[in-house]
MDAnalysis code that builds the backbone (N, CA, C; Angstrom):
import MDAnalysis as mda
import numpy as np

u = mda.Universe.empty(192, n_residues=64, atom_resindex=np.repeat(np.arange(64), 3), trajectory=True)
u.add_TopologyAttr("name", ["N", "CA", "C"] * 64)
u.add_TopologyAttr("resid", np.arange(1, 65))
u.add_TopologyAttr("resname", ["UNK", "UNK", "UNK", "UNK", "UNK", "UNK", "UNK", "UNK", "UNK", "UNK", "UNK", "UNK", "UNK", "UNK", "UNK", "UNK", "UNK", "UNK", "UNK", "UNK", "UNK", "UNK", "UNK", "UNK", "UNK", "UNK", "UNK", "UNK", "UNK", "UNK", "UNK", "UNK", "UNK", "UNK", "UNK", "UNK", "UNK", "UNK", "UNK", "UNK", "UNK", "UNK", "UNK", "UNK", "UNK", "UNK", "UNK", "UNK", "UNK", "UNK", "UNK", "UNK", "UNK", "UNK", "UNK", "UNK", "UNK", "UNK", "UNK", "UNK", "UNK", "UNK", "UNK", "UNK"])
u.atoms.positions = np.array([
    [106.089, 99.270, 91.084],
    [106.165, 98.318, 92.170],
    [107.593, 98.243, 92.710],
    [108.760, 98.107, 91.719],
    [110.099, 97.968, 92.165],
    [110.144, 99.191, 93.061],
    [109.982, 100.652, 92.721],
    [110.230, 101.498, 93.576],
    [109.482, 101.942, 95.136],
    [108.275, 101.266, 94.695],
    [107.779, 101.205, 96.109],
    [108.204, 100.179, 97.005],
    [108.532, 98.900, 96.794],
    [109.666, 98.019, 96.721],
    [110.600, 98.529, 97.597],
    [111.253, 99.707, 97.273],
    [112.936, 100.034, 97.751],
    [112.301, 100.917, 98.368],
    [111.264, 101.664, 98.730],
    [111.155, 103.530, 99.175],
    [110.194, 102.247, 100.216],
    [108.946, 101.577, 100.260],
    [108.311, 101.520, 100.713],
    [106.883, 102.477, 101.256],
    [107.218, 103.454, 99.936],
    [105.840, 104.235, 100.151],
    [105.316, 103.697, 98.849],
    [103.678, 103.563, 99.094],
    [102.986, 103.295, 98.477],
    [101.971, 104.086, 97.447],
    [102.588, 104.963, 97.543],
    [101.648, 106.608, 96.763],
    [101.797, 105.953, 95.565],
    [102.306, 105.792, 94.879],
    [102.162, 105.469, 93.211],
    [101.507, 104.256, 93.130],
    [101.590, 103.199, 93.874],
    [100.795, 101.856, 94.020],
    [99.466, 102.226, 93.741],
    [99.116, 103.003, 95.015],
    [97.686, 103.633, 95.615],
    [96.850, 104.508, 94.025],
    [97.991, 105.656, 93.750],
    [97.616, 106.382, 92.292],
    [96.991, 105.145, 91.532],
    [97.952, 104.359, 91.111],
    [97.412, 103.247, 89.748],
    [96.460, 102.472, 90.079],
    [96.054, 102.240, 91.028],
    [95.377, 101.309, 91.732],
    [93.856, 102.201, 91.550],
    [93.722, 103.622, 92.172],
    [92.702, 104.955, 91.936],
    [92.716, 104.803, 90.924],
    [93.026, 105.254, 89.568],
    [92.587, 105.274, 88.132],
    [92.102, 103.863, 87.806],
    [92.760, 102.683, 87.881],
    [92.356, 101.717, 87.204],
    [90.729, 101.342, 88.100],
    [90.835, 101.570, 89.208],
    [89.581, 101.571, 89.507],
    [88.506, 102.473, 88.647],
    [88.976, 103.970, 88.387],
    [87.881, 104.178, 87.321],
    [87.334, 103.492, 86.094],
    [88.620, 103.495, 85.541],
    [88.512, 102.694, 84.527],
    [87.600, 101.548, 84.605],
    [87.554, 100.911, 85.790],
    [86.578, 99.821, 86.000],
    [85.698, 100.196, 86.033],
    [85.164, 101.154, 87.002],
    [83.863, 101.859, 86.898],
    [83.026, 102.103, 85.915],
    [83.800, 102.996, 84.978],
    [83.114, 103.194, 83.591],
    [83.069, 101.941, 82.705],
    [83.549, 101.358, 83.123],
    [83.403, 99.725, 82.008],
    [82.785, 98.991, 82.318],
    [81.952, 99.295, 83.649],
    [80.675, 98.631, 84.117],
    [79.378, 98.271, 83.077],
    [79.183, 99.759, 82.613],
    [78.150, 99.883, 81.386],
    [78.906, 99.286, 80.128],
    [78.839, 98.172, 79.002],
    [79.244, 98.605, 78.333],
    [78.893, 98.931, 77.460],
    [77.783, 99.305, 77.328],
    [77.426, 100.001, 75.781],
    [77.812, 101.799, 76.138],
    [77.908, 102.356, 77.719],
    [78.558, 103.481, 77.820],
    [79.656, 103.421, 77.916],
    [79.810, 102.225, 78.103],
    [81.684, 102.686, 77.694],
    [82.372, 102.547, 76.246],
    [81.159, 102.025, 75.444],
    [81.871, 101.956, 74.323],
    [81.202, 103.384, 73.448],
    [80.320, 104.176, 74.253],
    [80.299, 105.263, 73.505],
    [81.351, 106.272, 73.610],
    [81.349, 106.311, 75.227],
    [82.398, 107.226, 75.811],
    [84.141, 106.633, 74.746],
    [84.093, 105.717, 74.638],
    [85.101, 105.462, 73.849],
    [85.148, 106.105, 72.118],
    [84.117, 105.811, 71.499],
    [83.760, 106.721, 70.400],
    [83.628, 107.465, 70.254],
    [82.998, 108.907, 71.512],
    [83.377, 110.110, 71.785],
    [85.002, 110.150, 71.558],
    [85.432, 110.054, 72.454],
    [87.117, 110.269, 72.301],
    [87.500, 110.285, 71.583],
    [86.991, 108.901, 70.445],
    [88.177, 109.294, 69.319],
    [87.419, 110.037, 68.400],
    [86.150, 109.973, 68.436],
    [85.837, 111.348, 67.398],
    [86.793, 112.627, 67.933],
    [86.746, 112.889, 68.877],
    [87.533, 114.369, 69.345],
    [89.089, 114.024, 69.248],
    [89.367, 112.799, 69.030],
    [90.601, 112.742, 68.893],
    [90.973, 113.104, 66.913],
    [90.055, 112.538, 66.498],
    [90.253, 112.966, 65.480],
    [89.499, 113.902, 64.804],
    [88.995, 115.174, 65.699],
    [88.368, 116.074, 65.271],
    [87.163, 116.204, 64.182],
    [86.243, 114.856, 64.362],
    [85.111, 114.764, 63.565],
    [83.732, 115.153, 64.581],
    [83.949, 115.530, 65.583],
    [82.832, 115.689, 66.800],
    [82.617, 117.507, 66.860],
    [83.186, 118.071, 65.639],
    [82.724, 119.848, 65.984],
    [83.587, 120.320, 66.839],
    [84.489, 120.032, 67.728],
    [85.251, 120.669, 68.698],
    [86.237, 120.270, 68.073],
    [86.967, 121.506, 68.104],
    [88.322, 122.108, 67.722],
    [89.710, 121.531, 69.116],
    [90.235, 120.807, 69.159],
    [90.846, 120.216, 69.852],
    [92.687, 120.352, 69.227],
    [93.472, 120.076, 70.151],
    [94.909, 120.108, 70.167],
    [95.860, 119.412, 70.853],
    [97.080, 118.996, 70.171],
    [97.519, 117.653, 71.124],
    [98.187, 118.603, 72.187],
    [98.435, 117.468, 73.525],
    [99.038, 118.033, 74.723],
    [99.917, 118.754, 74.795],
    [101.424, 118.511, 74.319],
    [102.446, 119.405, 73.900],
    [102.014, 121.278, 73.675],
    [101.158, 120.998, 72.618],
    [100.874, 122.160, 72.334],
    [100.117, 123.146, 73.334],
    [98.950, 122.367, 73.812],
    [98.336, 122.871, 75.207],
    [99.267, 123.657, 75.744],
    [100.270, 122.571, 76.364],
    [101.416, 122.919, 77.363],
    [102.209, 123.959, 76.902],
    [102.641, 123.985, 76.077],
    [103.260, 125.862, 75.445],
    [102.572, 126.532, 75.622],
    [101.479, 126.245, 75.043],
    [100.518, 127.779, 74.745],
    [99.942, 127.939, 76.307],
    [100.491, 127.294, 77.261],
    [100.133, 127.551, 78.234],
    [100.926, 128.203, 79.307],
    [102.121, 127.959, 78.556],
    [103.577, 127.949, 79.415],
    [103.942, 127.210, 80.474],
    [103.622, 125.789, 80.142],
    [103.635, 125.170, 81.234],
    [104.971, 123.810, 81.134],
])
């Protein structure tokens, strides 16, 4: 906010404003959002069968 504030462009306002709207979206349901939430962290903690890797690593092995 401070920097849109001083620049007066609103692109990052607008960005956070777009996601948190998803976020709302999917939290409409909540018994799907509390699966979609239990998905995640199964894959976050690799109990869901998929072989997964944190971001960092992505990003090397990607060269990015």
């Amino acid at each position: 906010m401070t920097e849109a504030t001083e620049s007066l462009d609103l692109t990052g306002v607008l960005q956070v404003l777009e996601r948190w709207r998803w976020v709302a979206e999917s939290s409409r349901d909540a018994a799907a959002h509390r699966r979609m939430l239990q998905h995640a962290d199964e894959l976050t903690h690799g109990s869901a069968g998929v072989t997964t890797e944190p971001w960092p690593v992505t990003k090397a092995r990607l060269g990015l």
